[in-house]
C-alpha positions in Angstrom: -2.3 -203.5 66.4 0.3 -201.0 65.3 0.5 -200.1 61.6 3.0 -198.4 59.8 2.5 -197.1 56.0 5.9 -196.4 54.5 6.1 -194.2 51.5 9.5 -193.4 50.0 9.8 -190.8 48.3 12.0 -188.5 45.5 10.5 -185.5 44.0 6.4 -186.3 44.1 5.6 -182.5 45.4 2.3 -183.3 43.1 1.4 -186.6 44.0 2.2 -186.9 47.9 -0.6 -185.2 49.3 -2.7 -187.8 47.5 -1.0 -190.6 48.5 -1.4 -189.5 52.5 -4.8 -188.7 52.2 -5.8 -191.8 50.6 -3.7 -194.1 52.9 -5.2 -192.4 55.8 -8.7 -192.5 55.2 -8.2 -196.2 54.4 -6.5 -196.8 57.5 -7.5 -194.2 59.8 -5.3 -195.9 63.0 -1.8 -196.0 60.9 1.2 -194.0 61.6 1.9 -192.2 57.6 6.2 -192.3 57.6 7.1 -190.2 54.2 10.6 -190.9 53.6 12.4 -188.0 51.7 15.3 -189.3 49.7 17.1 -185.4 48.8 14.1 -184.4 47.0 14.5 -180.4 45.2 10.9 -180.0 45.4 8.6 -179.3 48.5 8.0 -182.8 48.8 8.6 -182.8 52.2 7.1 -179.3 53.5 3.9 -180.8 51.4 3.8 -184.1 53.2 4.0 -182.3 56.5 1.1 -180.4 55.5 -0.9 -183.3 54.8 0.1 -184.8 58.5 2.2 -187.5 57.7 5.4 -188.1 59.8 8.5 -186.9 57.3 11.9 -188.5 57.8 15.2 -187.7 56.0 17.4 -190.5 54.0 20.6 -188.8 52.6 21.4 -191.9 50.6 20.0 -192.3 47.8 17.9 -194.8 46.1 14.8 -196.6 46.9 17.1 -199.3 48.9 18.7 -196.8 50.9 15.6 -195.6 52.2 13.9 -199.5 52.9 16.9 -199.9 55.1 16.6 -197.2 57.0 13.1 -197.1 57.7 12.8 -200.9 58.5 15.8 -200.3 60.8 14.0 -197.0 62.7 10.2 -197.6 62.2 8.2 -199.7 64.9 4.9 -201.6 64.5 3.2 -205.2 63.6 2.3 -204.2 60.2 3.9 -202.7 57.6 2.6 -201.4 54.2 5.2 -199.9 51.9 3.6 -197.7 48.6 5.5 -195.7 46.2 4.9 -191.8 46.6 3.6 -191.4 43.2 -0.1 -192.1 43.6 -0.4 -194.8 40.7 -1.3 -197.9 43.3 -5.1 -197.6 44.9 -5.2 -197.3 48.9 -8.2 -198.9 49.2 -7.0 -201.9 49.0 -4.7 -201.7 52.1 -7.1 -203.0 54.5 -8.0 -206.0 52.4 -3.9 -206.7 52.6 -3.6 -206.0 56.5 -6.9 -208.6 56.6 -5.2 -210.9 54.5 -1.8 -210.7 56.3 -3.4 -211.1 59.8 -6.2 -213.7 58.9 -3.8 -215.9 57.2 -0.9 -215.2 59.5 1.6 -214.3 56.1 4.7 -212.7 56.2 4.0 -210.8 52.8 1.2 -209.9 50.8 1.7 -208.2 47.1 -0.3 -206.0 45.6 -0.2 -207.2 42.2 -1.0 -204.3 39.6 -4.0 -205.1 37.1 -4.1 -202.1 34.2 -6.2 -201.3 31.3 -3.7 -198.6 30.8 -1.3 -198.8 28.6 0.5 -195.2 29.6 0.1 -196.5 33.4 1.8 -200.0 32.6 3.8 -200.0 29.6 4.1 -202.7 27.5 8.1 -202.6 27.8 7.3 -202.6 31.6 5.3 -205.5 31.2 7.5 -207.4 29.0 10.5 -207.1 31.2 8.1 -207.5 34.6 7.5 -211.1 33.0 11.1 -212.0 31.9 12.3 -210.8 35.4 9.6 -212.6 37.6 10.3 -215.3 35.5 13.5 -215.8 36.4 13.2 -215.1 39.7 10.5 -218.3 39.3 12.6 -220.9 37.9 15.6 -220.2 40.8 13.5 -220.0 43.9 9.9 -221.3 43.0 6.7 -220.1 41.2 4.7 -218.3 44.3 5.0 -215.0 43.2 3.3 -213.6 39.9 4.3 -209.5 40.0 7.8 -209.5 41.4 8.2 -205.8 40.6 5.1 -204.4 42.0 5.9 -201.6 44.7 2.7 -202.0 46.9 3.3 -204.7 50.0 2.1 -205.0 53.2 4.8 -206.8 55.7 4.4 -208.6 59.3 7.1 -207.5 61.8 9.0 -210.8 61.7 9.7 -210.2 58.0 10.9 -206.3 58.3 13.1 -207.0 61.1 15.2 -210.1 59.6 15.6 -208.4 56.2 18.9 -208.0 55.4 18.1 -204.5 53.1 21.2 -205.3 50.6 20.2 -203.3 48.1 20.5 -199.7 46.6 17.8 -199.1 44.8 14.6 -200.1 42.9 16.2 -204.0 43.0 14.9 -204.0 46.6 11.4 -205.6 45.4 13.7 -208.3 43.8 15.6 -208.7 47.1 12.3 -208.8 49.2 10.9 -211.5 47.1 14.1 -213.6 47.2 14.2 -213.1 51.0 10.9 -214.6 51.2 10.9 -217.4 49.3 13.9 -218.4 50.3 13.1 -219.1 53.7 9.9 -220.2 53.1 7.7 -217.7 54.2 4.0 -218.1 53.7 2.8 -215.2 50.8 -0.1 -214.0 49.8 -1.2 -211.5 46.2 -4.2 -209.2 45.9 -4.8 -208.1 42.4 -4.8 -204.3 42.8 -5.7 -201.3 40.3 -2.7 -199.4 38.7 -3.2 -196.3 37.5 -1.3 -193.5 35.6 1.0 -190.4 37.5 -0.8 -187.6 37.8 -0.1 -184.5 35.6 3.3 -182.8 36.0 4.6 -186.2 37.8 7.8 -187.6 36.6 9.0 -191.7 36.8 12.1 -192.2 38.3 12.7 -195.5 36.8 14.9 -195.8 33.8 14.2 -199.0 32.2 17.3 -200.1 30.4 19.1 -199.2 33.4 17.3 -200.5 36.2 16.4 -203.5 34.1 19.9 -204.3 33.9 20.7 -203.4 37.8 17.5 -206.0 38.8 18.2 -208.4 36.2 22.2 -208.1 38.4 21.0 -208.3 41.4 18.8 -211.7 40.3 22.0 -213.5 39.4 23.5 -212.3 42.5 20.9 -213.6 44.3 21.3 -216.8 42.7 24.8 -217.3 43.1 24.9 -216.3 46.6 21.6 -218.6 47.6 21.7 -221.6 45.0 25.6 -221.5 44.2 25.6 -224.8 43.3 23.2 -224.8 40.7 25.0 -221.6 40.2 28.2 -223.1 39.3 27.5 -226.1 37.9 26.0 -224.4 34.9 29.4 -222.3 34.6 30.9 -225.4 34.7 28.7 -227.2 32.2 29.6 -223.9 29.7 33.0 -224.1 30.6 33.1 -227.5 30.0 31.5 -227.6 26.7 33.6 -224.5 25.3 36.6 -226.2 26.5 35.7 -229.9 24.6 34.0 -228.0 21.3 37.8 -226.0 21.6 39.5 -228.9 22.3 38.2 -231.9 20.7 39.4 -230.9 16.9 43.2 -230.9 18.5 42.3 -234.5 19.8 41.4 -235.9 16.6 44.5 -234.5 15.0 46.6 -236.1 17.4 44.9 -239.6 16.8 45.1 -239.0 12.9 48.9 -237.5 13.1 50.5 -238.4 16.5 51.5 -234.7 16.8 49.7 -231.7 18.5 50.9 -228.6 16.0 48.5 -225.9 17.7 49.7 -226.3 21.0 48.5 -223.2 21.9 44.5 -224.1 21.4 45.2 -227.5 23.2 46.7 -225.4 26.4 43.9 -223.5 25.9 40.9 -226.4 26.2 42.4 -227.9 29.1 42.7 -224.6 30.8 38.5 -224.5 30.2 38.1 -227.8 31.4 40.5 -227.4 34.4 38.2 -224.0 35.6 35.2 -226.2 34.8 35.8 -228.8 37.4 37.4 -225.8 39.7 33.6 -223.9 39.2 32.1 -227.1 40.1 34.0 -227.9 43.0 33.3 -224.3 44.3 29.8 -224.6 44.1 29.8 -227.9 46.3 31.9 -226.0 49.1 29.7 -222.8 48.4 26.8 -225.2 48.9 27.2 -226.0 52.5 28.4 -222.6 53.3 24.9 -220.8 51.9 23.2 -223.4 54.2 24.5 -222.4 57.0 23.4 -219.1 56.6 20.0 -219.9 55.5 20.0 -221.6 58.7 21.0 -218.8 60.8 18.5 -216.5 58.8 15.6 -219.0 59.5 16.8 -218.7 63.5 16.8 -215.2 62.9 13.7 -214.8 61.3 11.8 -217.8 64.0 13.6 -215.4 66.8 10.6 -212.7 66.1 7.4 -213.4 67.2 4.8 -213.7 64.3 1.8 -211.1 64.1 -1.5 -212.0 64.7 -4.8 -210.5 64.9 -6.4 -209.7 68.1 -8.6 -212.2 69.2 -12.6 -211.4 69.7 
């Protein structure tokens, strides 16, 4: 049973040592892939040291580098961990256990903190509001959307479509899953704090804002019409509230003297029955492709353990 541990990685000179000797003392047959994404530290030369296999992405962000490891790497199971030694590697074999045993196409290491500097409470707030979301559109199987600690079968990595740039590629895998139904699994996993002289990468106004995109992208392109019928619903309602007082003084009056506002609510309501009409076209289009996905994804054969 082939295993692949893939850590991407962007300046963690102090940290990635760590991170390969941990990983391969916990699983002492796995191949260690260190992805360098244009680090200006020895990040590389120091992960060759440590004897894990170093590739090169020039594009960068933490998408970038999914893509093109999924794409190049080969094995049955794959664990992917951040580079900056805050996620515990002993629990990797319980997740390969739990991935074979139950024959699961994902398995989320879901971080559990006492820490407030490891796991801040901003973090946590917009963790919650994100997953949250995420919950309502595509179903309420996943508790830490966020968390940058998985362990993947084959038949997941190699139909994943990798769409995204950067750190909205844990929103993208969780969508991916859920949406074609894939059975999941969590382990509740320690999260610690960087070590000393380690810096985050993640800005969290910005990022927020380029996941909390990337959701809504999600959710247009996979549920348009429940996508577009709320546009339509605002729409519709802008368009009467508009509207409505220019109705009245046409009943009262029999004249329309701000023409203008009247043109203007029955442009609203004409885009809100266009919206809707899109999302019932848009509809039958995204299931088609869900359909070819789910061929796509049933075309690979599933993982399982070696038999006694």
């Amino acid at each position: 049973m082939r295993i692949a541990v893939i850590i991407p990685c962007f300046n963690e000179e102090v940290s990635i040592a760590n991170v390969v000797h941990a990983f391969r003392a916990a699983l002492p047959s796995a191949v260690i892939y260190v992805y360098d994404n244009n680090s200006t530290d020895r990040t590389a030369e120091v992960a060759t040291e440590a004897g894990a296999a170093v590739r090169v992405e020039r594009q960068q962000g933490k998408g970038h580098v999914v893509a093109r490891a999924f794409a190049d790497v080969e094995s049955d199971i794959y664990v992917l961990v951040d580079g900056d030694d805050t996620y515990d590697a002993s629990n990797a074999p319980a997740m390969v256990e739990m991935l074979l045993n139950e024959r699961l196409d994902m398995v989320t290491g879901t971080r559990v903190t006492t820490s407030e500097a490891a796991y801040r409470r901003g973090h946590v707030l917009g963790n919650r509001l994100l997953t949250g979301t995420v919950r309502m559109a595509f179903g309420n199987r996943i508790t830490d959307m966020l968390s940058g600690y998985r362990a993947f079968s084959r038949r997941f990595v190699k139909s994943f479509p990798a769409m995204a740039e950067g750190f909205e590629t844990e929103t993208e895998f969780t969508v991916h899953a859920l949406e074609l139904s894939m059975p999941l699994g969590e382990i509740e996993t320690p999260y610690r704090s960087r070590p000393p002289g380690s810096v985050s990468k993640l800005h969290t106004y910005t990022d927020g804002a380029r996941i909390f995109g990337m959701i809504i992208s999600l959710i247009k392109d996979h549920k348009p019409r429940e996508f577009f019928t709320l546009v339509a619903l605002v729409l519709l309602l802008v368009g009467l509230a508009i509207g409505l007082p220019v109705v009245v003084e046409f009943l009262e009056t029999h004249l329309v003297p701000r023409l203008p506002r009247a043109i203007l609510a029955l442009g609203l309501i004409l885009l809100a029955f266009l919206s809707l009409t899109s999302g019932l076209v848009l509809a039958s289009v995204a299931r088609g492709r869900k359909e070819v996905r789910r061929l796509a994804y049933l075309a690979i054969p599933a993982t399982r353990a070696p038999e006694a």
